[in-house]
C-alpha positions as CSV (number, residue, x, y, z in Angstrom):
1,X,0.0,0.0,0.0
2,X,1.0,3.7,-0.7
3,X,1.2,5.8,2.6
4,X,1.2,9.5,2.6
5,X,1.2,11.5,5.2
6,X,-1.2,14.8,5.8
7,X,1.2,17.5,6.1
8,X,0.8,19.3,9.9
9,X,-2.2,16.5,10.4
10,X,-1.9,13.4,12.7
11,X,-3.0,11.4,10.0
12,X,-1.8,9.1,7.3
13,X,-3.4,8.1,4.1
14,X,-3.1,4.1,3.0
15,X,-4.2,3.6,-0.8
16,X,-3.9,0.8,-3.1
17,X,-5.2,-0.1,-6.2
18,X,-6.5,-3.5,-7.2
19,X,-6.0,-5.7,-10.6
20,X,-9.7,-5.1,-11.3
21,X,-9.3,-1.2,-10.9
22,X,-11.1,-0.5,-7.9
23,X,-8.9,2.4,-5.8
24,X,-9.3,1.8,-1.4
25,X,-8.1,4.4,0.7
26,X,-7.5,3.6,4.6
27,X,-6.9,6.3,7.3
28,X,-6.7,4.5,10.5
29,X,-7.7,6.7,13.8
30,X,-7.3,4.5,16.5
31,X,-8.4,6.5,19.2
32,X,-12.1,6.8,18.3
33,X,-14.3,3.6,18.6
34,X,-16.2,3.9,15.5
35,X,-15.5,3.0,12.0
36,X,-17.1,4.3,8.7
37,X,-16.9,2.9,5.1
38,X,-18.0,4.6,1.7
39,X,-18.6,2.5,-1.6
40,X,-18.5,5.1,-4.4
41,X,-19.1,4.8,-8.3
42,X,-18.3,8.6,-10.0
43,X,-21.8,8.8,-11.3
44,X,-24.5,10.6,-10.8
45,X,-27.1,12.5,-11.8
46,X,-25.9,14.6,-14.8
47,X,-24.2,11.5,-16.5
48,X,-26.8,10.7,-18.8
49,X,-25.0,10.4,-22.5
50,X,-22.4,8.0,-22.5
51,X,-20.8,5.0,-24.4
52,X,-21.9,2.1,-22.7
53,X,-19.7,-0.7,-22.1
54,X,-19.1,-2.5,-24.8
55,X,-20.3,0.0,-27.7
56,X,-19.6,2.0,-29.6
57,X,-22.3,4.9,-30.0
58,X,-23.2,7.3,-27.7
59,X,-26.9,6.8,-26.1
60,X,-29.0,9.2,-24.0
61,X,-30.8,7.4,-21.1
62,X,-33.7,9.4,-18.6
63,X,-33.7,11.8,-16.7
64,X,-32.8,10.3,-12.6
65,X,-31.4,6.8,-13.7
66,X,-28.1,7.1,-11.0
67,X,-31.1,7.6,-8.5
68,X,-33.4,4.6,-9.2
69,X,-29.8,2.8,-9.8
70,X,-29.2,3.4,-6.0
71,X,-32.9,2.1,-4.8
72,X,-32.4,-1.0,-7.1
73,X,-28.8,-1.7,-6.1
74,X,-30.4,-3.3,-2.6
75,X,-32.6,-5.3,-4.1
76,X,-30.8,-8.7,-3.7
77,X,-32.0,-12.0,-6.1
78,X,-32.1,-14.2,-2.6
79,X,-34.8,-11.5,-1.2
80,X,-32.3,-10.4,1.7
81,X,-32.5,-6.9,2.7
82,X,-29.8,-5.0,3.2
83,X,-31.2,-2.7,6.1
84,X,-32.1,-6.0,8.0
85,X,-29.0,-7.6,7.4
86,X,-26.9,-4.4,8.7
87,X,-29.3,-3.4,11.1
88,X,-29.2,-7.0,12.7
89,X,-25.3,-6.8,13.3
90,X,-25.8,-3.3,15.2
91,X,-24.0,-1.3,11.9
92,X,-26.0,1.8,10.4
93,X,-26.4,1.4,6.5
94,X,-27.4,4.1,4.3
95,X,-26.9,5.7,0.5
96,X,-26.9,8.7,-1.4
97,X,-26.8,10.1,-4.8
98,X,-25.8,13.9,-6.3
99,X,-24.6,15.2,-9.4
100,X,-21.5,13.5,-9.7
101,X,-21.4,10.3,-7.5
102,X,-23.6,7.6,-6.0
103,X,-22.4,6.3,-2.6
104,X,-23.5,3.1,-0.5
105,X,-22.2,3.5,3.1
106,X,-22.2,1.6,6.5
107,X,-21.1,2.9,9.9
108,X,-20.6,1.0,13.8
109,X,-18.1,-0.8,15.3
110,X,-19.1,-4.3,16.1
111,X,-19.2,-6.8,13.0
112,X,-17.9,-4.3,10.8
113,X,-16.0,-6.5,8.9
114,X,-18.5,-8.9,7.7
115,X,-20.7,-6.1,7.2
116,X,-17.9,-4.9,5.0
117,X,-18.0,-8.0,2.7
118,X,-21.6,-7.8,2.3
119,X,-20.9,-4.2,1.2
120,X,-19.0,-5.4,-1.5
121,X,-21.3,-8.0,-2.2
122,X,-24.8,-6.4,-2.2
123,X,-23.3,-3.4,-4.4
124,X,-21.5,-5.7,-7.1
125,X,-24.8,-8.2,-7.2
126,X,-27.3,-6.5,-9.2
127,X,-30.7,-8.2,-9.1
128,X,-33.2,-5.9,-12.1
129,X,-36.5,-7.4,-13.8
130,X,-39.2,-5.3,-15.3
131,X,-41.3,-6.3,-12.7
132,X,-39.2,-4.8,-9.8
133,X,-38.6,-1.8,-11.9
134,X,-42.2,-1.4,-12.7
135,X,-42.6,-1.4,-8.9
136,X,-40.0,1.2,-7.9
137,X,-41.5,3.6,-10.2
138,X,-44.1,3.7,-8.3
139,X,-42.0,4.8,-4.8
140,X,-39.9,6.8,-6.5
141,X,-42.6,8.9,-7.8
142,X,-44.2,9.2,-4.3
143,X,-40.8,10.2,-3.6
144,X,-40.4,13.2,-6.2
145,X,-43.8,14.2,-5.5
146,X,-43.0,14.3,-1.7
147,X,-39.7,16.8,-3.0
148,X,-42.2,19.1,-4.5
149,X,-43.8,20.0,-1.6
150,X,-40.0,20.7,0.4
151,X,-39.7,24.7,-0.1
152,X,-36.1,24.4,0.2
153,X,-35.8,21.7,-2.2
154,X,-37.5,23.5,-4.8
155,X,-35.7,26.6,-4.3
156,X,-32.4,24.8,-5.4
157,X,-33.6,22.7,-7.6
158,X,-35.6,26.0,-9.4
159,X,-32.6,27.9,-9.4
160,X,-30.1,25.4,-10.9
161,X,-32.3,24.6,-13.9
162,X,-32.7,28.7,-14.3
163,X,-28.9,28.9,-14.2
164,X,-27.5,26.0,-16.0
165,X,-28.8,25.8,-20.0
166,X,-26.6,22.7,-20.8
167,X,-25.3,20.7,-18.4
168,X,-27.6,17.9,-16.9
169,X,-26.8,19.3,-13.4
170,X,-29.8,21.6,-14.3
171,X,-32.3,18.4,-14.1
172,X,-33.3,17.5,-10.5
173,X,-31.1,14.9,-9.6
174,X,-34.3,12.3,-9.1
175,X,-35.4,13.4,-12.7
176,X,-39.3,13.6,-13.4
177,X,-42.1,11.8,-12.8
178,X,-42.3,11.7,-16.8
179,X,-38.7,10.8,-16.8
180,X,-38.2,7.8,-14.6
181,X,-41.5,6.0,-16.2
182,X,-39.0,5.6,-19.2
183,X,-36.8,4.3,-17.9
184,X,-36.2,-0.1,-18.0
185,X,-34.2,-2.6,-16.9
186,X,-32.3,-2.4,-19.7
187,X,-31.2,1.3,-19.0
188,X,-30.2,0.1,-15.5
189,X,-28.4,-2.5,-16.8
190,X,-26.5,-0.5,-19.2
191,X,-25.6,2.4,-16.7
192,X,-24.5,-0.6,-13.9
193,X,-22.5,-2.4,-16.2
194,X,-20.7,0.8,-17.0
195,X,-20.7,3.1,-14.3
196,X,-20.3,0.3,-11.6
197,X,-17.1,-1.4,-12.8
198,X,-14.7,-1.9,-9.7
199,X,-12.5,0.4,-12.3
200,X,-15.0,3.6,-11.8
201,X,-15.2,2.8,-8.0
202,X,-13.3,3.6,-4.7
203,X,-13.8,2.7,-1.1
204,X,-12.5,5.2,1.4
205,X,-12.8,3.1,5.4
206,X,-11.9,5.4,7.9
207,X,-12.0,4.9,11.7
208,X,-10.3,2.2,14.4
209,X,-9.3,-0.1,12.0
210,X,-5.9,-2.3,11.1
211,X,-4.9,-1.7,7.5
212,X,-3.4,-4.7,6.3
213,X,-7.0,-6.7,7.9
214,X,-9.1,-4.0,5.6
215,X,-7.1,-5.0,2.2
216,X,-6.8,-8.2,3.0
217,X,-10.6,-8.6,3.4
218,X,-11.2,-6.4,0.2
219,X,-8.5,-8.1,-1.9
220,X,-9.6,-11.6,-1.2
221,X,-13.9,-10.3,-1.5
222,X,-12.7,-9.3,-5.0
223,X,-10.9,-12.2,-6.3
224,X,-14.0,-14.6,-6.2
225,X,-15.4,-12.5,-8.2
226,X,-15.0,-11.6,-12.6
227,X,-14.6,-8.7,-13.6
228,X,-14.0,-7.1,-17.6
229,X,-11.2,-5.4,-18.1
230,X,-10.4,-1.8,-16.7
231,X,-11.8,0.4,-19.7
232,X,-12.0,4.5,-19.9
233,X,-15.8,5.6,-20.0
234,X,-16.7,8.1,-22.8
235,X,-19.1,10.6,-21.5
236,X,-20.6,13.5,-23.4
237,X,-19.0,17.1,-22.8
238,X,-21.1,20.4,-22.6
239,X,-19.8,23.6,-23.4
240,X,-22.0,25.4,-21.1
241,X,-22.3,29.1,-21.8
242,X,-21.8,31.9,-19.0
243,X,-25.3,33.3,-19.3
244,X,-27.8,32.2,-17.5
245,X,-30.6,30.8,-18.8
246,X,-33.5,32.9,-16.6
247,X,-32.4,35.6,-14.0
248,X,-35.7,35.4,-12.3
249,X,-38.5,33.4,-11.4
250,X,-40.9,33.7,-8.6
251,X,-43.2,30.8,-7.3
252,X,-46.3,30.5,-4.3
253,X,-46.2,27.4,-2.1
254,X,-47.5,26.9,0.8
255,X,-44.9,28.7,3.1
256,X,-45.3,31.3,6.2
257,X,-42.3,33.3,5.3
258,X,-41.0,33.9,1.9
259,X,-37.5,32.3,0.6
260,X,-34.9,33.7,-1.6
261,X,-31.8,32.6,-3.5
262,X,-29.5,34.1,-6.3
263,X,-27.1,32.0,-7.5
264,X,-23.9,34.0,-9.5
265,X,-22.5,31.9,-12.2
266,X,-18.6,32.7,-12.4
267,X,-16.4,31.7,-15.6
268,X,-13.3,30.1,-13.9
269,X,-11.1,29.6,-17.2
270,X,-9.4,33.1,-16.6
271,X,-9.2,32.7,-12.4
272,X,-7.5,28.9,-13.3
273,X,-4.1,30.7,-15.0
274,X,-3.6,32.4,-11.5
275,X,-3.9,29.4,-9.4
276,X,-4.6,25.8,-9.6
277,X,-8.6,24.4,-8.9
278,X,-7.8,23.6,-5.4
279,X,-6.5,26.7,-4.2
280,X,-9.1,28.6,-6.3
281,X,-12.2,27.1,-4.1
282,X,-10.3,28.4,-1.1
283,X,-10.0,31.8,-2.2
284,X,-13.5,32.4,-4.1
285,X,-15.3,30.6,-0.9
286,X,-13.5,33.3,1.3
287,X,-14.9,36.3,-0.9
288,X,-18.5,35.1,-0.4
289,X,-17.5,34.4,3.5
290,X,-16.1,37.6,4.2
291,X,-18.4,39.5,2.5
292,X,-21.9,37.3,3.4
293,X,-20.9,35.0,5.8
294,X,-22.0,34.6,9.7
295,X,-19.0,36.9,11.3
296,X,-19.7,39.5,8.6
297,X,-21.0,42.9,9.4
298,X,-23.4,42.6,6.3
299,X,-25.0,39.8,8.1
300,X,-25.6,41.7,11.5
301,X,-26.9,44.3,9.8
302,X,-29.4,42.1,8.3
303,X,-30.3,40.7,11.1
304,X,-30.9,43.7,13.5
305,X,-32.9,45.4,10.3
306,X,-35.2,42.2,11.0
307,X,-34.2,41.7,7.1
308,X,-33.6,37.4,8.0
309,X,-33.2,36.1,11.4
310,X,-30.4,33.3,11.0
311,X,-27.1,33.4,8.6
312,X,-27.5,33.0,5.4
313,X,-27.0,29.3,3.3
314,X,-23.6,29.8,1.3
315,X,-22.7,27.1,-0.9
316,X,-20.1,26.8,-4.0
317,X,-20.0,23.9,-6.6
318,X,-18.7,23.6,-10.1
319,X,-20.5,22.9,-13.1
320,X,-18.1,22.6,-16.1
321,X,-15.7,25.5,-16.0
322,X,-18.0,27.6,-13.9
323,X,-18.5,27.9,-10.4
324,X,-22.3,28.5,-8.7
325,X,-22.1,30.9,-5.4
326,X,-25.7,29.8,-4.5
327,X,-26.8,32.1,-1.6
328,X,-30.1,31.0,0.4
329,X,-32.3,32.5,3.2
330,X,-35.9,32.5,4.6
331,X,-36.8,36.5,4.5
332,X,-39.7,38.6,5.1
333,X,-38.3,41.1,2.3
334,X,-37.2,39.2,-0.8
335,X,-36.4,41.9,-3.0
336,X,-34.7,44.1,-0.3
337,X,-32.3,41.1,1.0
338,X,-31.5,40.5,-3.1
339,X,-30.7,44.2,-3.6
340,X,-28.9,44.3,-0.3
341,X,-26.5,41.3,-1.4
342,X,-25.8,42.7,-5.3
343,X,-24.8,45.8,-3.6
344,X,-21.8,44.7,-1.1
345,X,-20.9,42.2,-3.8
346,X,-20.2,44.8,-5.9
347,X,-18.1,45.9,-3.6
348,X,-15.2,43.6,-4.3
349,X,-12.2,46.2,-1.4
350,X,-11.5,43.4,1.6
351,X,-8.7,44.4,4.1
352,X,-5.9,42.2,5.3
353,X,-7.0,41.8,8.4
354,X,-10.4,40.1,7.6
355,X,-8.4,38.1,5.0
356,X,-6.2,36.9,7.5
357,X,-8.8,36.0,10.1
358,X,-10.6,33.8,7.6
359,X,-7.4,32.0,6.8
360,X,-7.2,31.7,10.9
361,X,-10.8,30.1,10.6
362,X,-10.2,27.7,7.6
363,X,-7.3,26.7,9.4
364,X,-9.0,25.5,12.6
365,X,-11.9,23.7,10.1
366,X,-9.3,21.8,8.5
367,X,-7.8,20.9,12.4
368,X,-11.4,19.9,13.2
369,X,-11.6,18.1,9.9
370,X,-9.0,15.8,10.7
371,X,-10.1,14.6,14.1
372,X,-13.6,13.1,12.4
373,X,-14.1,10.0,10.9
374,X,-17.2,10.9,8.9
375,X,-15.4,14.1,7.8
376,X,-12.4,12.8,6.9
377,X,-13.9,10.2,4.5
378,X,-15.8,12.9,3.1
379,X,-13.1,14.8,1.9
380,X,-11.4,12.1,0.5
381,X,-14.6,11.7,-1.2
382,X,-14.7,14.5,-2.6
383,X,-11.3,15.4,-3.4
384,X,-11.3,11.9,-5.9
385,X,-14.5,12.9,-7.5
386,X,-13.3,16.7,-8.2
387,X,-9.6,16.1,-8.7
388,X,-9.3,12.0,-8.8
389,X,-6.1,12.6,-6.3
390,X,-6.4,13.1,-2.5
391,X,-5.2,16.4,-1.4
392,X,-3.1,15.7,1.7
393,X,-1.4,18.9,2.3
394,X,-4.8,21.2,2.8
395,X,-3.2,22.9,6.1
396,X,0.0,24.5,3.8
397,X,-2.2,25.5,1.4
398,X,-4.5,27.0,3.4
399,X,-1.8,28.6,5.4
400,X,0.0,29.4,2.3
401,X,-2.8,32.0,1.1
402,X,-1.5,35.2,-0.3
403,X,-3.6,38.3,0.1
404,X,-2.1,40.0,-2.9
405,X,-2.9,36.9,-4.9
406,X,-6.8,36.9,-3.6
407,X,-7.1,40.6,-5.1
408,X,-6.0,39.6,-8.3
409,X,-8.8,36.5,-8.2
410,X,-11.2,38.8,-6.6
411,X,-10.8,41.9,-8.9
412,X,-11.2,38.8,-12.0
413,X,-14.6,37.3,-10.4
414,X,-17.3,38.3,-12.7
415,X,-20.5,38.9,-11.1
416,X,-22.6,39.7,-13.7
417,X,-23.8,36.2,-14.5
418,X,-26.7,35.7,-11.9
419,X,-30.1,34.3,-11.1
420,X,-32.7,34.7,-8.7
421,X,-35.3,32.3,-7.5
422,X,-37.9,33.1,-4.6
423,X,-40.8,31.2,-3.3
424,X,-43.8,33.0,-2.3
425,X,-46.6,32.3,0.1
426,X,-49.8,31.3,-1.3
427,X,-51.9,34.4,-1.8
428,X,-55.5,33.5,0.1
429,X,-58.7,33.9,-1.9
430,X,-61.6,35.8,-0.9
């Protein structure tokens, strides 16, 4: 196994690669009692034209297949459940799906390395007929329904499609009702076969655990079982443009108080030449802290103008070669809060000192990060889906931060690229 240490961290990363492609990473932390495992493929939601194994034209499948993928992944030919089987042994089981991945995790202590096994087995066992297909429909569709009536859940979801004109990442990552009625075993079958080769996967275990016992157990789980070759997926490209595709929409649910987002979509080719990806999510996230975040004076202002009454939601992802600042908030005054965040955006002067103390803050998350199991696997996580490489030396670089060099990126971010999406209570008929 490959160890690497995280620089200033007390951890060390142990990754190996098998014959059939699939990548495991290992950071023991024997003084916690718990341990936690995540079984990833890198697909998800806005994968949807591909090559499939095996051929040689592109297809398009529906809308939300990497979501109905993960509800039919459990179901196992011999009728065992899953749930049952982990909840049985005392280990908490779960799975998720977003744009860009689909992961199948279990967490506990005691059995964990049966309940491993079975990981591995119940993921790389797919069990699809029409008939259990035609009978998931039915629960996912109670499922997007039940979506439609989350306010928060629509917000996003309303302002991503409004933002993105290309890029699947603008569908709801469930897809449609329409959508997932289309969609048959053989669509699932095709996107498994594909998408799920040990060569498109990674486990990350992280917690009290022995190394060598966790490779062993995965080594010797994957040679009982064949596997095609290790094979490079073809996946259609988008050349998503910088405007957005509607700036604003308004919708009436039934809410008490109103919510708001606006969502800037930022161009990062330009930003890129100054610094590499990684170091660019530090700095662009610490422009939209400074300026929005919960120390911010922006934000106690809000607040004591009874504009919202908690911080506001700040998140950053990238689409393609942009990056979407989507900014979120329950608010009495919709239009005022939007005006109010345009306006210190625009104002792009930050001193040293607040620089400096975000840096401070950033540092201590990363600190914090490294003493979690759960977040520690998440950034590993992440760091192979954005980058396919762990990042190991997060503290330098975060120290390393140059003001001068955050002015340049700063002055560069162009803010003119936005969106707004706000739900409305329901007005009441006379």
């Amino acid at each position: 196994m490959k160890k690497t240490d995280f620089k200033n961290l007390d951890l060390t990363l142990y990754e190996e690669t098998l014959d059939n492609g699939l990548r495991v990473f290992i950071v023991p932390k024997n003084n916690v009692s718990g341990i936690y495992a995540t079984f990833s493929t890198k697909y998800g939601s806005n994968t949807n034209e591909f090559v499939p194994i095996g051929e040689k034209k592109m297809i398009r499948v529906p809308d939300g297949v990497a979501h109905f993928l993960e509800h039919k992944v459990f179901e196992q030919k011999d009728g065992t459940d899953p749930f049952t089987y982990f909840g049985q042994r005392g280990i908490d089981a779960n799975a998720n799906t977003n744009y860009k991945k689909t992961t199948y995790l279990i967490s506990g202590i005691d059995n964990f390395n049966d309940s491993l096994e079975y990981l591995l087995d119940y993921v790389q066992e797919p069990y699809f007929t029409d008939e259990n297909v035609e009978k998931e429909k039915g629960i996912i569709e109670q499922e997007l329904k039940m979506y439609q009536d989350v306010p928060y859940r629509v917000l996003t979801d309303g302002i991503m499609y409004n933002v993105l004109s290309k890029d699947p990442s603008r569908i709801s990552i469930g897809g449609t009702v329409e959508s997932i009625y289309k969609i048959t075993k053989e669509d699932l079958y095709k996107c498994y076969n594909t998408f799920y080769h040990p060569s498109n996967m990674f486990l990350v275990v992280t917690g009290n655990v022995n190394k060598e016992e966790i490779i062993e157990i995965v080594k010797e789980n994957q040679s009982r079982k064949k596997f095609s070759k290790p094979f490079k997926i073809e996946k259609k490209s988008y050349d998503e443009p910088d405007k957005v595709k509607r700036e604003k929409e308004t919708k009436e649910m039934n809410v008490i108080i109103p919510k708001t987002s606006i969502c800037y979509k930022i161009n990062v080719d330009e930003l890129l030449k100054i610094v590499d990806e990684f170091e660019l999510g530090y700095y662009v996230s610490l422009f939209f802290d400074i300026k929005l975040g919960s120390t911010s004076d922006f934000i106690n202002d809000l607040k004591n103008d009874g504009i919202v009454t908690t911080d506001l939601s700040i998140d950053l992802m990238k689409v393609d070669n942009h990056y979407l600042s989507l900014i979120c908030s329950d608010t009495k005054s919709p239009t005022v809060l939007i005006e109010k965040i345009e306006n210190v955006l625009k104002d792009k002067e930050i001193n040293e000192q607040d620089f400096n103390r975000k840096k401070k803050t950033l540092i201590s998350s990363c600190i914090y990060m490294s003493d979690n199991i759960y977040s520690i696997n998440n950034k590993i996580m992440n760091n192979i889906i954005i980058y396919d490489k762990v990042i190991t030396d997060d503290y330098e670089i975060i120290k390393n931060l140059n003001y001068e060099t955050f002015k340049k990126i700063i002055d560069k971010i162009n803010l003119k690229n936005k969106s707004e999406f706000t739900i409305l209570p329901k007005k009441t008929k006379n």
